[in-house]
C-alpha positions in Angstrom: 232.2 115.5 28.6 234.3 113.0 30.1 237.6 114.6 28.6 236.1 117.7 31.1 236.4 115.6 34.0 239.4 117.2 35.9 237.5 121.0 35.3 234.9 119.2 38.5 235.1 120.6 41.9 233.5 119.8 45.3 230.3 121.9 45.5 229.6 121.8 41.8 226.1 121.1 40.7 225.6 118.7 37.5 222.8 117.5 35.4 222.7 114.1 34.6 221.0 112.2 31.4 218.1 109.8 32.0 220.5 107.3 31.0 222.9 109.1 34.3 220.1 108.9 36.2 219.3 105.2 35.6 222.9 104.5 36.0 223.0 106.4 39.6 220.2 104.1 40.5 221.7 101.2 39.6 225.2 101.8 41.3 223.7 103.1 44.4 226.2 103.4 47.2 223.9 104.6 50.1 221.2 106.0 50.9 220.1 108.0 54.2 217.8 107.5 55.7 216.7 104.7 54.0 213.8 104.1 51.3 212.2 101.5 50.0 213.0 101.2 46.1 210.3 102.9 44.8 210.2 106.1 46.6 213.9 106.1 46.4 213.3 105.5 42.3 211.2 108.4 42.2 213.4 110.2 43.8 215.7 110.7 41.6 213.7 110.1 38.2 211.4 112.5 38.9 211.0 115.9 36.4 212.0 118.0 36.2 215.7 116.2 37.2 217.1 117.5 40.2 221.0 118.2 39.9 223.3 116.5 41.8 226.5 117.3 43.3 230.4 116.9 43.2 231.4 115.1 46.3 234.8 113.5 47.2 236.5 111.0 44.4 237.7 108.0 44.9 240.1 107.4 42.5 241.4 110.2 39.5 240.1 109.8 35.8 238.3 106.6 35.5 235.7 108.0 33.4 233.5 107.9 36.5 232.3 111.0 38.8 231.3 110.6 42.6 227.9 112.3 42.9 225.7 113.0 45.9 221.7 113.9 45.6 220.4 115.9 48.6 217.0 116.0 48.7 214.3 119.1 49.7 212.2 116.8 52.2 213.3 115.9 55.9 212.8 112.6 57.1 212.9 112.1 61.0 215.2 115.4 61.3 217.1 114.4 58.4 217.4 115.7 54.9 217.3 112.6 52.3 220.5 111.9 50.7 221.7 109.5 48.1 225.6 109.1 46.8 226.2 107.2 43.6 228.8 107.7 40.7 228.1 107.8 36.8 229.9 107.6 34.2 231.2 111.1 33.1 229.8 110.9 29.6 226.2 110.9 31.4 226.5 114.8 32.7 224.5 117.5 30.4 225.3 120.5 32.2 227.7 121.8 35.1 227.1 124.5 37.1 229.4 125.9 40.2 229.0 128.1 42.7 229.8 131.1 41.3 227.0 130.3 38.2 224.5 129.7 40.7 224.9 132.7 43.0 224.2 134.8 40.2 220.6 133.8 40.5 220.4 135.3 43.6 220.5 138.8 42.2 217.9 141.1 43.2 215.5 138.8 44.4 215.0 139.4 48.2 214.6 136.1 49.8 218.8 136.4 49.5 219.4 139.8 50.5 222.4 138.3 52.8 224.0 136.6 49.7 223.8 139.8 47.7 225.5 141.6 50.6 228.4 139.0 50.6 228.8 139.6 46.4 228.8 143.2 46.8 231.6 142.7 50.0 233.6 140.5 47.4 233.5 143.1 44.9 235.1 145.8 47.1 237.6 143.3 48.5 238.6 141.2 45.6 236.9 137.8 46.3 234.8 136.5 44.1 231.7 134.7 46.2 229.7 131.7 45.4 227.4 129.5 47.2 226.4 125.9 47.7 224.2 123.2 50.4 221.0 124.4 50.4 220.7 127.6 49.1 222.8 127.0 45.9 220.2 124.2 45.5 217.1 126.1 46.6 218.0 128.3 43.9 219.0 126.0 41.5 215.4 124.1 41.6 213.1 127.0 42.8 212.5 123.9 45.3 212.3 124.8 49.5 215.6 123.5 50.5 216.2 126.0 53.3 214.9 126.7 56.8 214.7 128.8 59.5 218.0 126.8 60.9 219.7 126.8 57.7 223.6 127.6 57.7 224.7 130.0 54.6 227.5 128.0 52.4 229.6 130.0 50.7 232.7 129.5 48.1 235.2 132.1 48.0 238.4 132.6 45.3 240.2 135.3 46.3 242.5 137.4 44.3 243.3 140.2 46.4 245.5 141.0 49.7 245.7 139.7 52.5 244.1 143.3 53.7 241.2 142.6 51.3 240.6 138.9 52.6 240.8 140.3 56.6 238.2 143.1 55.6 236.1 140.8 53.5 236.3 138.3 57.1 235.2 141.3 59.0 231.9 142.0 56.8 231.3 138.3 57.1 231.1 139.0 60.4 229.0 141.8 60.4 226.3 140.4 58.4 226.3 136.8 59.6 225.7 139.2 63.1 222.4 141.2 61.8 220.7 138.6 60.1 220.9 136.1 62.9 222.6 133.1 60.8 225.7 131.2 60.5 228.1 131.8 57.3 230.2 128.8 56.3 232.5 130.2 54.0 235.3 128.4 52.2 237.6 129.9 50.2 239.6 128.0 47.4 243.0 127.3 47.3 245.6 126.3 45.2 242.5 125.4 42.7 242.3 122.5 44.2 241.0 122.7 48.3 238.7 124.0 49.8 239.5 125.9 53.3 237.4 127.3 55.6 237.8 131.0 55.9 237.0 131.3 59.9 240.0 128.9 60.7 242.2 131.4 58.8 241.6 134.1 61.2 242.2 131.8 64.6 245.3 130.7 66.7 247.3 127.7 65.0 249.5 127.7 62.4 247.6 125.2 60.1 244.5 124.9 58.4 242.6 121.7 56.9 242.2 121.9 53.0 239.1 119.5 51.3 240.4 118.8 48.0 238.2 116.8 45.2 240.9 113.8 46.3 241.7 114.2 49.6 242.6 116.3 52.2 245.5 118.4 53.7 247.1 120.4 56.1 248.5 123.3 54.8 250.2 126.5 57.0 248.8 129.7 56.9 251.6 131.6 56.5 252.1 129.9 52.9 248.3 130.6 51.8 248.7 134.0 53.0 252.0 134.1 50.6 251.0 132.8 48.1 
C-alpha cells in the first residue's frame, strides 16, 4: 500500500500487520504515561489488533507513516497513548471518518451523531467522526465517558448558507444533549479547520494539515 500513502489523512484509522505491529514497538517514539515494556507490549499486540491513527508527518513520502495508538483505559486521569511510525507496506486496512460514522447508524448509544448525518444531508456536508467515538465504534471497546467531547470531520460541498445552517444545528444539538461538538471541516483536501472559528470575529483561521499547519483567511474558504 505504500504507493497509497499520499490518499492518508489526520484522523484516519489504520490496521497494521503483526509485522506493523512489531515494527511500531520497536521504533517507539513515546509513550504517555509511561509503562513498563511488557504492559506496553501487550498493549499493542494484543487481539484482536486495535487500529491506530494518522497523526502529523514528519517528512513527505519516505515509505514511513506517523501513527498514534490511543488507548480505552485511563491511567492517573490520562488516556494511554503511544506514537510510533511503520513502514507503509505494514498497513492492511484504512478507514476514515466518514467509513466509520456509518457504523453509528441506528444504534442509539449515538443518537447525536445520527442527528449531525442527517443535518449534513439537508445542508450538503458530508459528516464523519474521530477521538473516541470513532474508536469506540471502531473496537466495540468503551472509549467514551460521561466527559467525552464529540469529534467530528466535516467536507462540505454546499453554500456558504448550507455551512451557516449546518453551524446553527451544531448548535442546537450540542445544546440538548449537554456535550461539546468539536467539528472540523476539511479544506482544500488537505487541512483540517475548526468549524466554530469560522463563525467568530478575526479574519483568519488555523488549518492542521497532514504536514503542517496554516493560516488561511476566511473570506477565501468561504470563496472557494
Amino acid at each position: 500500500m505504500s504507493n497509497e500513502r499520499f490518499a492518508y489523512k489526520r484522523h484516519d484509522l489504520v490496521w497494521l500487520s503483526e509485522a506493523g505491529r512489531d515494527y511500531a514497538l520497536r521504533n517507539m517514539e513515546d509513550c504517555i504515561p509511561k509503562l513498563n515494556d511488557r504492559d506496553r507490549d501487550t498493549l499493542i499486540s494484543s487481539a484482536p489488533a486495535l487500529p491506530a491513527i494518522v497523526r502529523r508527518q514528519e517528512a513527505p513520502d519516505d515509505g514511513f507513516l506517523c501513527i498514534g495508538f490511543s488507548f480505552p483505559g485511563i491511567i492517573e486521569g490520562v488516556r494511554l497513548r503511544i506514537s510510533s511510525r511503520v513502514p507503509s507496506d505494514c498497513i492492511v486496512m484504512r478507514k476514515t471518518p466518514f467509513d466509520i460514522a456509518q457504523c453509528a447508524k441506528n444504534n442509539p448509544d449515538y443518537e447525536i451523531l445520527q442527528a449531525l448525518m442527517d443535518a449534513g444531508n439537508n445542508f450538503h456536508v458530508q459528516t464523519g467522526c474521530f477521538g473516541s467515538t470513532a474508536l469506540e465504534l471502531a473496537t466495540g471497546l468503551p472509549y467514551r465517558h460521561k466527559d467525552s467531547d464529540l469529534d467530528i470531520f466535516l467536507c462540505h460541498y454546499g453554500s456558504r448558507r448550507d455551512l451557516e445552517m449546518f453551524h446553527a444545528r451544531l448548535l442546537e444539538l450540542e445544546a440538548r444533549f449537554g456535550i461539546t461538538i468539536d467539528a472540523e471541516i476539511e479544506y482544500m483536501e488537505q487541512y483540517g479547520i475548526k468549524l466554530k472559528e469560522l463563525f467568530t470575529a478575526g479574519k483568519t483561521v488555523l488549518g492542521k494539515g497532514l504536514y503542517d499547519v496554516a493560516l488561511f483567511d476566511k473570506k477565501v474558504f468561504f470563496e472557494s
